[in-house]
C-alpha positions as CSV (number, residue, x, y, z in Angstrom):
1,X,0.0,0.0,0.0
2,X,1.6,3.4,-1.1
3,X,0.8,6.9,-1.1
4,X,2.9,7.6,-4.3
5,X,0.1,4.9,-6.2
6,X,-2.7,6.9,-7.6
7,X,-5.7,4.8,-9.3
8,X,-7.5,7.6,-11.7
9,X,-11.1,5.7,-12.1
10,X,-13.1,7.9,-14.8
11,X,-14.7,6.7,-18.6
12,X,-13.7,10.2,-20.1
13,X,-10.3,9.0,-21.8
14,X,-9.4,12.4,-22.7
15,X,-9.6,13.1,-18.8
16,X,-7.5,10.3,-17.8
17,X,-4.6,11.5,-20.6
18,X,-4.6,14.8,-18.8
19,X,-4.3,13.6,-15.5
20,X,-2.1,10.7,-16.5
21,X,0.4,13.1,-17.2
22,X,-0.5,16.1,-14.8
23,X,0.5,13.2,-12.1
24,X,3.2,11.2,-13.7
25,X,5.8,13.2,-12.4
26,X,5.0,12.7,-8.6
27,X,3.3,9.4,-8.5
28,X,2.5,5.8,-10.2
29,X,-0.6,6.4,-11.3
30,X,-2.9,3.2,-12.1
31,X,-6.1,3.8,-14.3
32,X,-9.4,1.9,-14.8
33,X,-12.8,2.9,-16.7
34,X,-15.2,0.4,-14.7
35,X,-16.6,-0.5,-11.3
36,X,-14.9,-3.7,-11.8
37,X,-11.4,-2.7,-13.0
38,X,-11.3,-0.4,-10.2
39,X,-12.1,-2.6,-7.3
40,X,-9.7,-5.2,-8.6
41,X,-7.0,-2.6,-8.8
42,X,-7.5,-1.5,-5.0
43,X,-7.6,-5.2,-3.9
44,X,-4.6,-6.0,-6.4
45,X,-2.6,-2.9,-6.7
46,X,-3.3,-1.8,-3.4
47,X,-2.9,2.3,-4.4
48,X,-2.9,4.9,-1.4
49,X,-5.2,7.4,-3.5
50,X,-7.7,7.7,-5.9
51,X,-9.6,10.1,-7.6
52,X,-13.1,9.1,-9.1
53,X,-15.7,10.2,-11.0
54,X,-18.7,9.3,-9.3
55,X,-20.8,9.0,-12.6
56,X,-19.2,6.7,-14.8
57,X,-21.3,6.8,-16.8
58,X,-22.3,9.7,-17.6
59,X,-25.5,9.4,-16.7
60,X,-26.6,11.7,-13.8
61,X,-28.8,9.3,-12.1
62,X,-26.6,6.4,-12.5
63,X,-23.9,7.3,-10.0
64,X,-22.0,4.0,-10.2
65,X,-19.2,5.7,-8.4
66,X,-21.1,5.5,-4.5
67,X,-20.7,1.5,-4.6
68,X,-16.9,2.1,-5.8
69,X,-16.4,4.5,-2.8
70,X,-17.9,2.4,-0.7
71,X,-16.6,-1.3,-1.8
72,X,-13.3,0.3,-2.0
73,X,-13.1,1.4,1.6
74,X,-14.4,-1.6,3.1
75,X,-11.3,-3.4,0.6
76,X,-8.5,-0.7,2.5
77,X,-10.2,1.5,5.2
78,X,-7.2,4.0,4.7
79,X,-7.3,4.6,0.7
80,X,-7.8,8.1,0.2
81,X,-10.3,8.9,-2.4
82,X,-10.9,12.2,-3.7
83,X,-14.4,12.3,-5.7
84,X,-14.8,14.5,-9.0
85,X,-18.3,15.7,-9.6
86,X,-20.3,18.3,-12.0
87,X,-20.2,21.7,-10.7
88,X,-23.7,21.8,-9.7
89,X,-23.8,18.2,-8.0
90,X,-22.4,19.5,-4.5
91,X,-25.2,17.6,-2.5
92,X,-23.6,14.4,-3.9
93,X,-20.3,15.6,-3.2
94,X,-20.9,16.4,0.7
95,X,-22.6,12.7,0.5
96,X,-19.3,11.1,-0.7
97,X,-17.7,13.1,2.5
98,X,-19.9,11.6,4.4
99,X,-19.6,8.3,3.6
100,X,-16.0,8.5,3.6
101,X,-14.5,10.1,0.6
102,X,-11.3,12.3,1.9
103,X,-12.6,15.2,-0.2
104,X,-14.3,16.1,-3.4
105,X,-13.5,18.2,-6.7
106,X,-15.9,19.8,-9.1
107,X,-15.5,19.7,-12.8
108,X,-14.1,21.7,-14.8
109,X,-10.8,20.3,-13.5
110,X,-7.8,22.9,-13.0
111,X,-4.9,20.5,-12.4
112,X,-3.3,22.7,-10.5
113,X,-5.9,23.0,-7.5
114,X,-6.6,19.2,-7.7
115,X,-2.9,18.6,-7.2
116,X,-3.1,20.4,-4.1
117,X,-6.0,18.4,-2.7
118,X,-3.9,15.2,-4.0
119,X,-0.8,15.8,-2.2
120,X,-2.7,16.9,0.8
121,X,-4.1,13.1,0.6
122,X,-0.9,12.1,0.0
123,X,0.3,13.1,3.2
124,X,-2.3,12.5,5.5
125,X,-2.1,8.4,3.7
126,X,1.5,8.6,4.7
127,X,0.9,10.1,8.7
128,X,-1.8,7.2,9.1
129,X,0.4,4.3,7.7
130,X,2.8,5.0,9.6
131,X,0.4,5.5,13.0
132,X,-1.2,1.8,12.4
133,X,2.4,0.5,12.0
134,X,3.2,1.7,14.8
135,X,0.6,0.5,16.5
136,X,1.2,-2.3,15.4
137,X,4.4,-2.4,16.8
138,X,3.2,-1.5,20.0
139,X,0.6,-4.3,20.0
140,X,3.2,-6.8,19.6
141,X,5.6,-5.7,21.9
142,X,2.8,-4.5,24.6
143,X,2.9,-8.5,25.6
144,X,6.4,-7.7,27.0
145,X,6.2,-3.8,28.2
146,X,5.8,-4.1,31.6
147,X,7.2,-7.6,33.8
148,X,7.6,-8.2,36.7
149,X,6.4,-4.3,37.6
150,X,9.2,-3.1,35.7
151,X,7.8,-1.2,32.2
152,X,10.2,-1.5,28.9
153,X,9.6,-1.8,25.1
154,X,14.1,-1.5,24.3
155,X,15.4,-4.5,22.8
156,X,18.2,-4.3,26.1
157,X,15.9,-5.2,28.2
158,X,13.8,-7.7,26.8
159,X,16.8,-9.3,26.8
160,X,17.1,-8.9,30.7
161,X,13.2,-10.6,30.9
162,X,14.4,-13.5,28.6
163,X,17.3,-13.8,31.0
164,X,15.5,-13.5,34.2
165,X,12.8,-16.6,32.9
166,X,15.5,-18.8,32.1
167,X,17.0,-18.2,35.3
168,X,14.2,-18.1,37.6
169,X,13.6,-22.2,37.9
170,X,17.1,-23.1,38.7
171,X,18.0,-23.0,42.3
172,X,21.2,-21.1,41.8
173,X,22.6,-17.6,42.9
174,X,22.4,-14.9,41.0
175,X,24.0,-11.1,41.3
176,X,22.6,-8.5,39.7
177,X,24.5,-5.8,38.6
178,X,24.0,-2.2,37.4
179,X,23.6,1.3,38.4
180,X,21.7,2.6,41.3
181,X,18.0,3.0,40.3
182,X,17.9,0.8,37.5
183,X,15.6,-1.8,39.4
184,X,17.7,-4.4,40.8
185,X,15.3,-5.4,43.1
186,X,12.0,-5.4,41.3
187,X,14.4,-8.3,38.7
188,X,15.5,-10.4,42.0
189,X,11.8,-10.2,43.1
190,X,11.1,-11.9,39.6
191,X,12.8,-14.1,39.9
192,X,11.6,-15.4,43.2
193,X,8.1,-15.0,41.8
194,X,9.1,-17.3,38.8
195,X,11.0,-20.0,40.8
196,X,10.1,-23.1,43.0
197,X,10.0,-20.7,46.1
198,X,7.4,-18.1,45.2
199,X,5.2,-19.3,47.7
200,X,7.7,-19.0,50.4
201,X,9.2,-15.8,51.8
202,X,11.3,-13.1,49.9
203,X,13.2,-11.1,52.3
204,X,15.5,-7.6,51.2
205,X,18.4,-6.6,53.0
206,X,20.2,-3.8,52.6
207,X,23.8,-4.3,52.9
208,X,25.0,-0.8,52.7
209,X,21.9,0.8,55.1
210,X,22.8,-1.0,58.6
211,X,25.4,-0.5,60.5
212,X,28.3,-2.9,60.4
213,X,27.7,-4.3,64.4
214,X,24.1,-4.6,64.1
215,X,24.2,-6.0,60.3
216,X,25.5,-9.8,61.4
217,X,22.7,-9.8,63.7
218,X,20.3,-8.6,61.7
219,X,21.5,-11.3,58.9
220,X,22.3,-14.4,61.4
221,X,20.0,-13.4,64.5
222,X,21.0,-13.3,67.9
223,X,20.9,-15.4,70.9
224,X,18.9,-13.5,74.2
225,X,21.9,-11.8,76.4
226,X,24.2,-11.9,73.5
227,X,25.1,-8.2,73.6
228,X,23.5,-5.1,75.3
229,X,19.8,-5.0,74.9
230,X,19.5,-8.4,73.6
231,X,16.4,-9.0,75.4
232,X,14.8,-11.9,74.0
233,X,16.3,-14.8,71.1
234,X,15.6,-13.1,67.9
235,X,16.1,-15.0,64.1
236,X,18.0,-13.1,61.6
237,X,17.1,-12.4,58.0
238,X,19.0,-15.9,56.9
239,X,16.5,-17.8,59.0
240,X,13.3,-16.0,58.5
241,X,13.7,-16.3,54.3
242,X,13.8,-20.2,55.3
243,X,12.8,-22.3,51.9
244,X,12.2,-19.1,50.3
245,X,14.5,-16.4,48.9
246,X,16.7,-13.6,50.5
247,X,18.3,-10.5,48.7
248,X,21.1,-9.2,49.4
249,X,21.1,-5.8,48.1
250,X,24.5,-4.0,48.0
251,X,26.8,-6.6,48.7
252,X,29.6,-5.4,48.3
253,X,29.5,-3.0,51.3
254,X,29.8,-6.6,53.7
255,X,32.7,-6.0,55.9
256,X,35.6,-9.0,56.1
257,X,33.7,-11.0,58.9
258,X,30.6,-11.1,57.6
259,X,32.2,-11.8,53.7
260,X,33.5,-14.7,55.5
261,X,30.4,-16.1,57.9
262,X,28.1,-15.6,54.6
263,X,30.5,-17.9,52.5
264,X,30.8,-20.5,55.0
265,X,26.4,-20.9,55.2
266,X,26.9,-20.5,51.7
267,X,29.1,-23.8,51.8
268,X,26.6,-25.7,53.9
269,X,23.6,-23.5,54.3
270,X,24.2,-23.7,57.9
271,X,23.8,-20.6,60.2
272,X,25.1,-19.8,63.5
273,X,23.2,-16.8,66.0
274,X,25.3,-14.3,67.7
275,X,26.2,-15.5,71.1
276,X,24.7,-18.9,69.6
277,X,26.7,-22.3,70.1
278,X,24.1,-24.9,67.8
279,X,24.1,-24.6,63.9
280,X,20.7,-24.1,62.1
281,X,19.7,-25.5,59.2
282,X,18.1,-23.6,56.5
283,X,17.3,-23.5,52.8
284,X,17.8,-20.1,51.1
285,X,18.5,-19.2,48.0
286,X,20.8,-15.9,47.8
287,X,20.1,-12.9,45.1
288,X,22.9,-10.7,45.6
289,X,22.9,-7.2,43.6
290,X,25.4,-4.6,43.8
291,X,26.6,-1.3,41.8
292,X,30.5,-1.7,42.4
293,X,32.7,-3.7,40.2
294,X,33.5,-6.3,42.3
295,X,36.2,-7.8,40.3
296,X,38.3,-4.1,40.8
297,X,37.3,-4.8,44.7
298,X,39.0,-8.0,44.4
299,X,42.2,-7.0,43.7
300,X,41.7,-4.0,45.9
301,X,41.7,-7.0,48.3
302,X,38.1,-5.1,49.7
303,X,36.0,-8.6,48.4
304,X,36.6,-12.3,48.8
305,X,37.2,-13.6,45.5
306,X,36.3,-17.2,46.7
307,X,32.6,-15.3,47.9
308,X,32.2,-13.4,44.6
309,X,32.0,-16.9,42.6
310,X,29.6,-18.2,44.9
311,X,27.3,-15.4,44.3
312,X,28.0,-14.9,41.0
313,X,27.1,-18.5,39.2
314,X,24.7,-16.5,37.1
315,X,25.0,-12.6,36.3
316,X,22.2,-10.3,35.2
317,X,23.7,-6.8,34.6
318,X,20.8,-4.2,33.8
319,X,21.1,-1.3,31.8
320,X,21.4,2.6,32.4
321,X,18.2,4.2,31.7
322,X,20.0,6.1,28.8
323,X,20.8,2.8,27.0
324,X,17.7,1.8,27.0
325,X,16.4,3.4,23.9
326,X,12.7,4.2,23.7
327,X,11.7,3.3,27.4
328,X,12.4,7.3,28.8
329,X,9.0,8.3,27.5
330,X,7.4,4.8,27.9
331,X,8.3,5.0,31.6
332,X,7.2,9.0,31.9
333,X,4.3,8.2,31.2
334,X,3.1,5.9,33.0
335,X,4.4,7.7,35.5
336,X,2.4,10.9,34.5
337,X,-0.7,8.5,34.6
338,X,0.5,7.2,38.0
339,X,0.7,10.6,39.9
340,X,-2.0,12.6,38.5
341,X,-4.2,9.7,39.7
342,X,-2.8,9.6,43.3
343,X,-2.6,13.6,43.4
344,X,-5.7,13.7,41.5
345,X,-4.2,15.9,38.9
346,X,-5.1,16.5,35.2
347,X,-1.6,16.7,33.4
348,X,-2.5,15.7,29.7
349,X,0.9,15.1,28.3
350,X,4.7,17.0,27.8
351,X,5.2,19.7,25.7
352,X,7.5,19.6,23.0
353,X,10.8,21.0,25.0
354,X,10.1,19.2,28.0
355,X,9.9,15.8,25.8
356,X,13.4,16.7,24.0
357,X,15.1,17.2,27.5
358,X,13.9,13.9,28.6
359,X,15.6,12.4,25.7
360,X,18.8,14.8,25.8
361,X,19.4,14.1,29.9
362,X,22.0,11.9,31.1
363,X,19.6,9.9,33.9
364,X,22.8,9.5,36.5
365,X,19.8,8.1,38.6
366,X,18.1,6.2,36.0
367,X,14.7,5.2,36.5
368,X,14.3,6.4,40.4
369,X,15.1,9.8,39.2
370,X,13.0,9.6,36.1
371,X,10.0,8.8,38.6
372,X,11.2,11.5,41.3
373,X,11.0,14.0,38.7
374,X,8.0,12.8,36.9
375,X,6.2,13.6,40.3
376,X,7.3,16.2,41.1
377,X,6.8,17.6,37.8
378,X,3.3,16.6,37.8
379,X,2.7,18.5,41.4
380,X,4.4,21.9,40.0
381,X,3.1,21.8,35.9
382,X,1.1,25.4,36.0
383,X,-0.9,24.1,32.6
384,X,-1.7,20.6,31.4
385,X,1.4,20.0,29.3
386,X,5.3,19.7,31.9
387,X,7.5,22.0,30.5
388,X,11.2,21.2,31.9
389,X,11.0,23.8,34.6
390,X,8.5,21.9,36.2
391,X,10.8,18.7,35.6
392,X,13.7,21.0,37.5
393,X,15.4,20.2,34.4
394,X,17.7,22.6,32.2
395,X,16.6,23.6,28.6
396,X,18.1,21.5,25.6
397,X,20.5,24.0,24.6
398,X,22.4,23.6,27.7
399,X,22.2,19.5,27.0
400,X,24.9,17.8,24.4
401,X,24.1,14.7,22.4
402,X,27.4,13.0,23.3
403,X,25.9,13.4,27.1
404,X,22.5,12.0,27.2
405,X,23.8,8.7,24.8
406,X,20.4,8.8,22.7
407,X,21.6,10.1,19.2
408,X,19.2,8.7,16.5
409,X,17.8,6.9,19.2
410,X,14.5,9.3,19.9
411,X,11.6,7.1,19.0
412,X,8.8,8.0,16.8
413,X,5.3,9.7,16.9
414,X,3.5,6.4,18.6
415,X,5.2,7.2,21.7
416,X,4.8,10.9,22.2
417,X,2.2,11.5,24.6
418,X,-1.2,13.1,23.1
419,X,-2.1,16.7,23.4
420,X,-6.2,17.3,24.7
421,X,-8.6,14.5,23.5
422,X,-9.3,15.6,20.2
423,X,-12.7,16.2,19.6
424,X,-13.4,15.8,15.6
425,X,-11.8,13.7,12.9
426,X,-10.4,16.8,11.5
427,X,-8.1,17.5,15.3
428,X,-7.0,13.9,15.3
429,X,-5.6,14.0,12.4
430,X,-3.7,17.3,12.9
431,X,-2.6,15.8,15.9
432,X,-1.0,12.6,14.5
433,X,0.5,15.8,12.0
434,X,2.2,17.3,14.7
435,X,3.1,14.4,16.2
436,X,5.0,13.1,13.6
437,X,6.6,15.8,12.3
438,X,8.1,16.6,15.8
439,X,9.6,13.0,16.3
440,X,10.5,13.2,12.7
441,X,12.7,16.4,13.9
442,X,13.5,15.0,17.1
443,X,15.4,12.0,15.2
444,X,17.0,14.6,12.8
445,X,18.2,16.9,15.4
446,X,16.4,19.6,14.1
447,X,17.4,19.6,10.0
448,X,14.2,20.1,7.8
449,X,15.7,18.4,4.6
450,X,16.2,15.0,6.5
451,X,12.6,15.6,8.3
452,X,11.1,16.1,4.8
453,X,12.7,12.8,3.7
454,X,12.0,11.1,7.0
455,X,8.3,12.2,5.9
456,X,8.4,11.1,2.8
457,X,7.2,14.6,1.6
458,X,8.7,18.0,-0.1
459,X,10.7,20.9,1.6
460,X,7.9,23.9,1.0
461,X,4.8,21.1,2.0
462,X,7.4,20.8,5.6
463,X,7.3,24.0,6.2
464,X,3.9,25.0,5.2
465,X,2.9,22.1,8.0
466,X,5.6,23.2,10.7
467,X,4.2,26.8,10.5
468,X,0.3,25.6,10.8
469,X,1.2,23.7,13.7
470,X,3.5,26.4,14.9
471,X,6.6,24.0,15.1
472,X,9.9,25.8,15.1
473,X,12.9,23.7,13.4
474,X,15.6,25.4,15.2
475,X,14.2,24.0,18.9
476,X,15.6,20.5,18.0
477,X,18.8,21.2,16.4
478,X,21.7,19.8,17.9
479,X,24.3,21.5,19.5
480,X,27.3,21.9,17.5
């Protein structure tokens, strides 16, 4: 299906001549003189436009052409057919609107004006291929966009959910690596709730959050009168994730003793209480996640190396937020829908700045500050679009590509967020327009003659569009 195809359906020859060769230059145009050829063209040739004459003909009363207009949408609900008709048959013209015809034309024909109707329908064809691609696209990876709680379309971390199903069922250890904030703990929760154990305990530690003299307690328990305030016999973490899972988040903040004391239950998944004499058995399988390079710590002599092989039988490093391609915006708005239900806001959407500088920012907190500023954003928006003050974010000027790691990465119009519910046919389509034209730009950094391309359109028709929808080109270039 293309909008460059044009089917001309009309019984006048000299008619088709002229507009054979009026549209030659710009499109394949396709002709046919009778219900039949046409309809076997649209199912055959599968053309984006058409003009027809809706009396074949030529008889006023026989207006042959309704059953093509309507046979011929039913065939491909997006062709875009342009209806010619006598200059005093406007009644049947607004009918062929109305049962779908994109627009109409009245005889005499000045090619001139019809071509600007044409490549008007040209256009629009193109914007709503491309929207039912791409959703499409989005039906077929919405299967996989949000696991386990944690929301992604990018190819990286679909990866990481292939990954964590395969590793769930075996009874092995696993550390998770990656940057703070990029959801370790919502994967190690995964994979207890895909393993043997999920109906036994899941229990989070964090390493790095207790203090070194209290942490072996907290991990092994103690024994009543074992230190100062040791009132009563208490189990640790170890024992209370028995036949279940325990996380160990931040591991490499354990101090020497307790490196060692966790290898050795490791060994025999054995556990000792402080001020305890008797061993207890338990069965516990460790997830350990950490966002230090424990191999460096090794030879920094700050990690066991015999410890780091027990926990590491199977690795799962996540990604930064800014190497995960598509899943900024994804992830911003569902956390747009998320606060403005609990705050009981009405924030439709971002504007277009505040959508570029969540695509040019670096995320050194990944997806924790992503949702941080989301909120806030959503508390402080003045109007119903965020613009980047209200994300407490710079402007993109002040933003480098080589920073944020997302060159040519910026996805297209199906994931920008919609402006206000359009009310008629006519504001949807303008919106899936704008929409388009600013991803389009967002992927060019800004240059018109690769937008225009992109678009699959001409230069002057670019900016003709860019001005009605008050777009400026120069907002998305790229620094140099």
């Amino acid at each position: 299906m293309s909008a460059k195809t044009l089917l001309i359906v009309d019984d006048e020859p000299a008619i088709v001549k002229n507009l054979q060769w009026a549209f030659k230059k710009d499109y394949s145009v396709i002709t046919a003189n009778t219900q039949e050829e046409a309809l076997d063209l649209v199912r055959n040739r599968r053309p984006g436009l058409m003009l027809l004459d809706l009396s074949l003909t030529g008889d006023p009363e026989d207006l042959e052409g309704f059953h093509i207009l309507e046979s011929a949408l039913l065939i491909n609900p997006l062709l875009k057919i342009i209806v010619v008709t006598g200059h005093d048959e406007k009644d049947n013209a607004l009918k062929a609107v109305e049962k779908g015809a994109y627009d109409f034309y009245a005889k005499p024909i000045a090619v001139d004006d019809l071509r600007v109707i044409v490549n008007r329908a040209s256009q629009m064809h193109s914007l709503e291929s491309e929207l039912e691609k791409l959703k499409k696209l989005k039906q077929s990876k919405s299967v996989n966009e949000e696991f386990a709680g944690i929301i992604a379309m990018s190819t990286a971390m679909q990866q990481i959910f292939e990954s964590t199903k395969k590793v769930a069922p075996a009874d092995v250890s696993v550390l998770i690596t990656g940057e703070s904030g990029t959801g370790k703990e919502l994967i190690a929760r995964a994979i207890h709730k895909l393993s043997q154990r999920q109906d036994n305990p899941f229990v989070p530690i964090n390493c790095g959050a207790i203090p070194e003299n209290l942490l072996e307690s907290e991990l092994f328990g103690h024994e009543k009168g074992s230190f100062t305030g040791a009132d009563a016999s208490r189990p640790g973490k170890l024992e209370v994730a028995n036949k279940g899972t325990i996380f160990l988040d931040e591991v490499g903040e354990l101090s020497p003793t307790l490196q060692v004391k966790l290898l050795r239950f490791l060994q025999d998944q054995m556990i000792e209480r402080v001020g305890g004499r008797q061993g207890i058995q338990v069965n516990v399988r460790v997830l350990a996640a950490t966002n230090q390079a424990l191999e460096q710590m090794i030879k920094e002599k700050k990690f066991r190396e015999d410890l780091f092989y027990r926990i590491n039988a199977i690795r799962i490093n996540l990604p930064s937020l800014r190497d995960r391609e598509d899943d900024v915006l994804l992830l911003a708005t569902r956390f747009l829908h998320r606060y403005n239900d609990e705050f009981s806001r009405n924030v439709r959407g971002y504007g277009d700045t505040a959508l570029e500088v969540l695509y040019r920012y670096h995320w050194p907190g990944n997806v924790r500050e992503l949702e941080n500023r989301v909120k806030r954003a959503v508390l402080m928006a003045a109007g119903k679009l965020i613009q980047p003050e209200d994300l407490d974010l710079p402007e993109p000027s002040t933003l480098g590509d080589a920073a944020s790691g997302h060159e040519g990465k910026i996805p297209s119009a199906e994931a920008l967020p919609m402006g206000p519910v359009p009310k008629t046919l006519r504001d949807a389509r303008d919106e899936v327009e704008r929409r388009l034209i600013i991803a389009a730009l967002l992927r060019s950094g800004g240059n018109v003659s690769t937008t225009a391309r992109d678009l699959d359109i001409s230069r002057p028709t670019l900016h003709d569009l860019m001005k009605k929808h008050e777009i400026d080109a120069d907002r998305y270039r790229r620094p140099r």
